[in-house]
C-alpha positions in Angstrom: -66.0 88.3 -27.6 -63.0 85.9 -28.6 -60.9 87.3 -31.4 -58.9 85.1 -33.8 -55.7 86.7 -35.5 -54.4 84.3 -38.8 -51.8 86.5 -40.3 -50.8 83.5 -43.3 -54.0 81.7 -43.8 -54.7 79.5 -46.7 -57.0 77.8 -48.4 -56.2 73.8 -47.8 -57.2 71.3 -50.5 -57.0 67.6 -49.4 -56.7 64.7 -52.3 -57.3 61.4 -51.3 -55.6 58.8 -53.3 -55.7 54.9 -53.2 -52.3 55.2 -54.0 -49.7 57.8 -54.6 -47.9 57.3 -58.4 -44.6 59.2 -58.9 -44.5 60.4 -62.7 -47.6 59.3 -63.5 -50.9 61.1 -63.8 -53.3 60.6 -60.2 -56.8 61.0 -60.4 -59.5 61.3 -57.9 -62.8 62.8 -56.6 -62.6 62.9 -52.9 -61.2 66.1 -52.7 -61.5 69.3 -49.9 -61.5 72.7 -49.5 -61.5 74.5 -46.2 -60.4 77.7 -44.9 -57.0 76.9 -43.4 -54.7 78.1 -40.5 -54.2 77.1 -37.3 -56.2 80.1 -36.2 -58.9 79.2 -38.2 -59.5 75.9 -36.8 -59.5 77.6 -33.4 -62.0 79.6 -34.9 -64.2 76.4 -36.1 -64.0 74.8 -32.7 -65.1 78.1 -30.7 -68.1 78.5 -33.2 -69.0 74.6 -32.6 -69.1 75.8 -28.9 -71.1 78.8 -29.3 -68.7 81.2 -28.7 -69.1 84.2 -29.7 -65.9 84.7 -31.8 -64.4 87.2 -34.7 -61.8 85.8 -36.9 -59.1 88.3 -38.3 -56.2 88.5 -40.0 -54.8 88.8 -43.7 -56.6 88.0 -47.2 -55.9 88.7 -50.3 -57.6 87.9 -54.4 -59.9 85.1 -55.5 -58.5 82.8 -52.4 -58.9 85.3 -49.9 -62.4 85.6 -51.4 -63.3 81.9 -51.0 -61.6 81.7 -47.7 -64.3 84.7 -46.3 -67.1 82.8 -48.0 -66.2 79.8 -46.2 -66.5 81.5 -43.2 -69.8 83.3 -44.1 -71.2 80.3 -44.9 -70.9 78.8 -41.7 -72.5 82.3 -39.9 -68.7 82.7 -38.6 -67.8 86.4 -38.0 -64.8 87.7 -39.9 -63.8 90.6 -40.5 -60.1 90.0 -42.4 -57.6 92.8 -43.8 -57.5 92.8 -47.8 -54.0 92.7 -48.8 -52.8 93.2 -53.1 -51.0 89.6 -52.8 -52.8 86.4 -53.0 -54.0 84.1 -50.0 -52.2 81.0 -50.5 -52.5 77.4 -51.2 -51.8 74.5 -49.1 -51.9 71.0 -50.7 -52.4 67.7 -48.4 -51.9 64.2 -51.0 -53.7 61.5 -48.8 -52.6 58.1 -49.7 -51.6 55.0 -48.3 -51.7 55.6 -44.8 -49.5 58.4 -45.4 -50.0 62.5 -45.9 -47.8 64.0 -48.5 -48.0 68.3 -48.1 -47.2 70.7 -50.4 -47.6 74.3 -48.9 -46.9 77.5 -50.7 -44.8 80.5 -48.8 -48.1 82.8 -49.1 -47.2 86.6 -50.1 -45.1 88.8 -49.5 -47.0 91.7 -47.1 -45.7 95.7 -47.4 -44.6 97.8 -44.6 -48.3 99.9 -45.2 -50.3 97.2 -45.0 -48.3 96.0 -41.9 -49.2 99.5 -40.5 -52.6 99.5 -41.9 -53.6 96.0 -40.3 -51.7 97.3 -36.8 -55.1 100.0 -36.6 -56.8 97.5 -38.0 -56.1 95.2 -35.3 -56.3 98.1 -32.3 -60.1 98.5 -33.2 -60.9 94.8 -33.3 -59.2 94.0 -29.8 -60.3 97.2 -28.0 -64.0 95.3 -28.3 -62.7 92.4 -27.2 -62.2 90.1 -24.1 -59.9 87.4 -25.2 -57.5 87.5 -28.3 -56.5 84.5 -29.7 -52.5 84.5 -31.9 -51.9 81.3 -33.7 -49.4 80.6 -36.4 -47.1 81.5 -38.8 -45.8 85.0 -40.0 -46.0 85.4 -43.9 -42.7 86.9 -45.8 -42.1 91.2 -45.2 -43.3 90.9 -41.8 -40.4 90.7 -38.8 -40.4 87.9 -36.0 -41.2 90.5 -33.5 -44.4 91.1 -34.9 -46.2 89.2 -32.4 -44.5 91.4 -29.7 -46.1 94.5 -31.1 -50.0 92.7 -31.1 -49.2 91.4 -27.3 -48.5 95.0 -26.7 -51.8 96.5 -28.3 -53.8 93.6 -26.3 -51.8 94.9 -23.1 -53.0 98.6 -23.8 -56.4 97.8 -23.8 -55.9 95.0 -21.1 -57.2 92.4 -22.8 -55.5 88.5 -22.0 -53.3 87.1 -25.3 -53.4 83.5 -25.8 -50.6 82.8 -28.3 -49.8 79.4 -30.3 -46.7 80.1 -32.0 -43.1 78.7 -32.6 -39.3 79.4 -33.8 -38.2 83.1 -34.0 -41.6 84.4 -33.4 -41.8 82.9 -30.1 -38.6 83.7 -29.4 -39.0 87.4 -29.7 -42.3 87.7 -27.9 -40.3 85.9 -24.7 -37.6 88.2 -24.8 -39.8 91.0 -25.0 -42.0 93.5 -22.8 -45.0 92.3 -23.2 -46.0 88.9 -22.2 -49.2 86.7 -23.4 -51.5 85.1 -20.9 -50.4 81.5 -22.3 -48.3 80.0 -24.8 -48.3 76.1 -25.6 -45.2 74.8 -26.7 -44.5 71.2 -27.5 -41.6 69.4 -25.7 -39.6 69.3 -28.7 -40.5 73.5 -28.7 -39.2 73.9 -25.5 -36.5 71.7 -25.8 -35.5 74.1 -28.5 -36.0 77.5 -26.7 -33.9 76.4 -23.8 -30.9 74.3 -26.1 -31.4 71.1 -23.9 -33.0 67.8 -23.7 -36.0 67.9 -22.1 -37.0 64.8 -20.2 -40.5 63.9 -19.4 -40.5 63.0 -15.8 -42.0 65.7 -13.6 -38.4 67.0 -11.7 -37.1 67.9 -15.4 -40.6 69.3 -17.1 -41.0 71.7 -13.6 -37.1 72.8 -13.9 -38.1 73.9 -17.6 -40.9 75.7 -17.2 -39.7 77.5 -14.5 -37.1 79.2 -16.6 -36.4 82.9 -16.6 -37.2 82.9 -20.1 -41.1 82.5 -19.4 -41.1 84.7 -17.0 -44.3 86.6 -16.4 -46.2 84.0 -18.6 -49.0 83.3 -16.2 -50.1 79.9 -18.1 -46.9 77.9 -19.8 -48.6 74.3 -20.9 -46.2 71.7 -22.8 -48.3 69.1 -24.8 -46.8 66.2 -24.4 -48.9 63.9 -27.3 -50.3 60.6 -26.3 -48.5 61.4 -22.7 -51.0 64.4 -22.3 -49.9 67.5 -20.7 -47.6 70.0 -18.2 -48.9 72.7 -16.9 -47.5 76.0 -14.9 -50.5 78.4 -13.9 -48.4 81.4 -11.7 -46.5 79.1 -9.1 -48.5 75.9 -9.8 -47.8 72.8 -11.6 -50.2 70.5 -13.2 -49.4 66.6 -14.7 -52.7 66.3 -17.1 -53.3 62.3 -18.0 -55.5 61.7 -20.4 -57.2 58.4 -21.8 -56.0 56.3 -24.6 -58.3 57.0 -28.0 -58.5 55.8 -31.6 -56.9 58.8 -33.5 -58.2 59.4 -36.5 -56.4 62.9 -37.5 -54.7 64.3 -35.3 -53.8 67.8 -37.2 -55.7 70.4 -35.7 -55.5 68.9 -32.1 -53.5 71.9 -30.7 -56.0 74.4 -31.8 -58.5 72.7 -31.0 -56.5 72.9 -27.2 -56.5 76.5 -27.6 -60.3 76.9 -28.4 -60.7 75.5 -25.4 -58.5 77.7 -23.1 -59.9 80.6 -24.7 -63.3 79.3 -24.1 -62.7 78.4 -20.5 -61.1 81.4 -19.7 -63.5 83.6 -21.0 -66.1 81.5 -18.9 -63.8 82.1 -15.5 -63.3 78.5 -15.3 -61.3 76.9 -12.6 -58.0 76.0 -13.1 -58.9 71.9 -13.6 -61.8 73.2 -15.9 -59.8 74.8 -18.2 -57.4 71.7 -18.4 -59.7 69.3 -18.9 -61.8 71.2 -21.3 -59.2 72.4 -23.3 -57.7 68.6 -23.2 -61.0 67.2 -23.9 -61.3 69.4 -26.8 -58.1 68.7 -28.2 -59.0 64.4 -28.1 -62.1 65.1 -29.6 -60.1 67.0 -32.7 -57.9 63.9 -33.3 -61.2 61.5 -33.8 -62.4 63.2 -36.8 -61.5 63.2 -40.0 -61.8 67.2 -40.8 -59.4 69.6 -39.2 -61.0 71.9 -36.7 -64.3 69.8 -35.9 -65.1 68.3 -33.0 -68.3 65.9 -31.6 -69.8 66.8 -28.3 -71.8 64.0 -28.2 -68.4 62.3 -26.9 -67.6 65.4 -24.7 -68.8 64.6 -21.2 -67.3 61.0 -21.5 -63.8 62.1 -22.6 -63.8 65.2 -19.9 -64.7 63.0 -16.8 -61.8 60.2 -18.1 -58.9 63.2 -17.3 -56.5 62.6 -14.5 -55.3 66.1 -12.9 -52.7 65.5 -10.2 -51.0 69.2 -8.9 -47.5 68.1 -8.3 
């Protein structure tokens, strides 16, 4: 079993507009809702594949509600902590070519319920083979929060894939405990290290290799359009992949991590679990909903990766 963890999920409602008026009134019927967080879409994309996976993590009133019957609807496990504050809202204004967000803070979680969803947590990994970490930390809940799930998967040995950024990150690499695989953007990395990070293989190898990843068996670096670095152990991968049309490319990275998780969990081979998680991740960007993908394109996107160990 693949386990999800969304500690600030969110219900995200999408309004397309023709075009966006400043201090007038806009009206429109194409509208969304869909149960939002990056570990959410993981979760979509792992169900798509017939995974069998358990989404967790923190819910709270009338949008927490909706956010579990979203799930339930779509036969997706879940099995979410109730917390007194409110799941929040995130807003996407569709217009022009352009995306306009608006996303709320989310609540504010107590020192019990942090507790509470700690045991919570224990019992949920201890039945499971991969857990999956992805986003951000809502307010009342420190940046080393991470650090204190990684050890709980570590107890009950069970691999960690986190997808996180900015203190959060931080704290889990200075920490004990290490995840299976983190996947950082360039710009991420560039950030961690407080230098300019150059694409060519010389510079991406020198960066990856850094103390502060040490003991992170899988370090990949998405490099957009320009695909992906890899470092499994004490070998380097340059993933190329083909040019697409991209249609929406938020939800691409988890989509990415579905795949991992879903490759890993299968014992893949080291290429397998680059390619599918890459294929995955193209697939993602060509649809208009967040978190969907169409294996009907799979096997032609898979075979049209380029994996070169360097």
């Amino acid at each position: 079993m693949i386990l999800t963890i969304t500690m600030n999920p969110s219900v995200d409602i999408s309004y397309q507009l023709d075009n966006l008026s400043i201090n007038h009134v806009n009206r429109t019927n194409k509208l969304n809702k869909t149960a939002g967080g990056k570990g959410l879409n993981v979760t979509r994309v792992l169900n798509q594949l017939n995974e069998q996976v358990v989404a967790s993590g923190l819910k709270g009133g009338k949008l927490g509600e909706f956010l579990e019957q979203s799930l339930n609807d779509h036969n997706i496990a879940n099995h979410f902590f109730e917390i007194q504050g409110n799941t929040r809202n995130c807003i996407a204004i569709l217009h022009e070519g352009n995306q306009t967000e608006i996303l709320e803070g989310g609540p504010t979680i107590s020192t019990e319920e942090i507790e509470s969803f700690n045991e919570h947590f224990e019992e949920l990994v201890s039945k499971s083979d991969v857990a999956v970490i992805s986003g951000s930390l809502p307010k009342g809940v420190e940046p080393n929060f991470y650090s204190s799930l990684i050890k709980t998967c570590d107890k009950h040995s069970v691999p960690a894939i986190l997808d996180c950024s900015n203190k959060a990150l931080t704290e889990v690499l200075r920490g004990q405990y290490k995840p299976l695989l983190i996947k950082p953007n360039i710009d991420e990395i560039a950030e961690l290290l407080g230098e300019q990070i150059n694409e060519d293989i010389d510079s991406l190898k020198q960066s990856v290799s850094n103390p502060i990843f040490k003991n992170i068996e899988w370090v990949v670096v998405s490099l957009g359009s320009n695909g992906v670095f890899a470092k499994h152990k004490d070998k380097y991968y340059k993933v190329d992949i083909p040019k697409i049309k991209v249609v929406n490319p938020v939800g691409s990275g988890d989509s990415m991590i579905a795949g991992f998780a879903s490759a890993l969990i299968n014992k893949a081979t080291n290429e397998e679990i680059l390619k599918k998680a890459n294929t995955l991740g193209m697939l993602n960007a060509q649809e208009t909903v967040t978190g969907y993908i169409n294996l009907k394109n799979y096997d032609d996107l898979y075979n049209k990766i380029k994996i070169i160990e360097v």
